[in-house]
C-alpha positions as CSV (number, residue, x, y, z in Angstrom):
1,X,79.2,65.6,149.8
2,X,78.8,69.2,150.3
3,X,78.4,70.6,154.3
4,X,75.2,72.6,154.6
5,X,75.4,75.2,156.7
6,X,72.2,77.1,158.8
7,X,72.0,81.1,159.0
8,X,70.5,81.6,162.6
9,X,69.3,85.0,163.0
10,X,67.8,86.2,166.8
11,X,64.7,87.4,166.0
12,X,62.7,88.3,169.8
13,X,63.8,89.7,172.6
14,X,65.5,87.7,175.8
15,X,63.5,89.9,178.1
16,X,61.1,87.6,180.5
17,X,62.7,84.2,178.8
18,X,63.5,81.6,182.0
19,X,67.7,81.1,182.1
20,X,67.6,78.2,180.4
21,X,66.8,80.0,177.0
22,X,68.9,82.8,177.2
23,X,71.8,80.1,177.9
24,X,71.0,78.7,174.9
25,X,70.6,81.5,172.9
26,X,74.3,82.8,174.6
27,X,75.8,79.8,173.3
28,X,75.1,79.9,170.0
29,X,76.8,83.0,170.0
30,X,74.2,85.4,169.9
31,X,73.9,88.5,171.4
32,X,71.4,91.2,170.7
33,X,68.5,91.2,168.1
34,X,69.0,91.0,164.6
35,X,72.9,88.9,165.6
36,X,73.6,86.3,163.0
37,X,75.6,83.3,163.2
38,X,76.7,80.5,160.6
39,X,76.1,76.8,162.3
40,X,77.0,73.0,160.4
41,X,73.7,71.4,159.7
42,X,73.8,68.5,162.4
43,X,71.4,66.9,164.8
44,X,72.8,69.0,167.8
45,X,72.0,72.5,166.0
46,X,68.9,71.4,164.7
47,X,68.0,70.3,168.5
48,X,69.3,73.9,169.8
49,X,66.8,75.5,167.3
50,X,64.0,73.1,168.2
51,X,64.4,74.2,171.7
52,X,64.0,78.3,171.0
53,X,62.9,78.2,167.4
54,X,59.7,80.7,168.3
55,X,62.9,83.5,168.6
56,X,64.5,82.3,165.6
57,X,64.8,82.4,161.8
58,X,66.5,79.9,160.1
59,X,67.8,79.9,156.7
60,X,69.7,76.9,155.0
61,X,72.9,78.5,153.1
């Protein structure tokens, strides 16, 4: 069975977001607008993105 793997892309600004989001977005690694990162498709990234997926796109890889 092959891993699948998520493309998470920051798509919005962290200006005016409570500490909470930023922390989250900080520890998935990204940084500034338009940062990718690669992520395993599991039930704790797919929480993470639940949680800020309004700043987010997603693409399955």
């Amino acid at each position: 069975m092959e891993n699948k793997q998520l493309k998470i892309t920051l798509v919005k600004s962290l200006i005016g977001r409570n500490e909470q989001q930023k922390k989250i977005v900080k520890a998935l690694g990204l940084k500034k607008i338009g940062t990718s990162v690669v992520r395993n498709d599991d039930p704790a990234t797919r929480g993470i993105i639940q949680k800020i997926g309004f700043m987010l796109k997603v693409e399955e890889m």
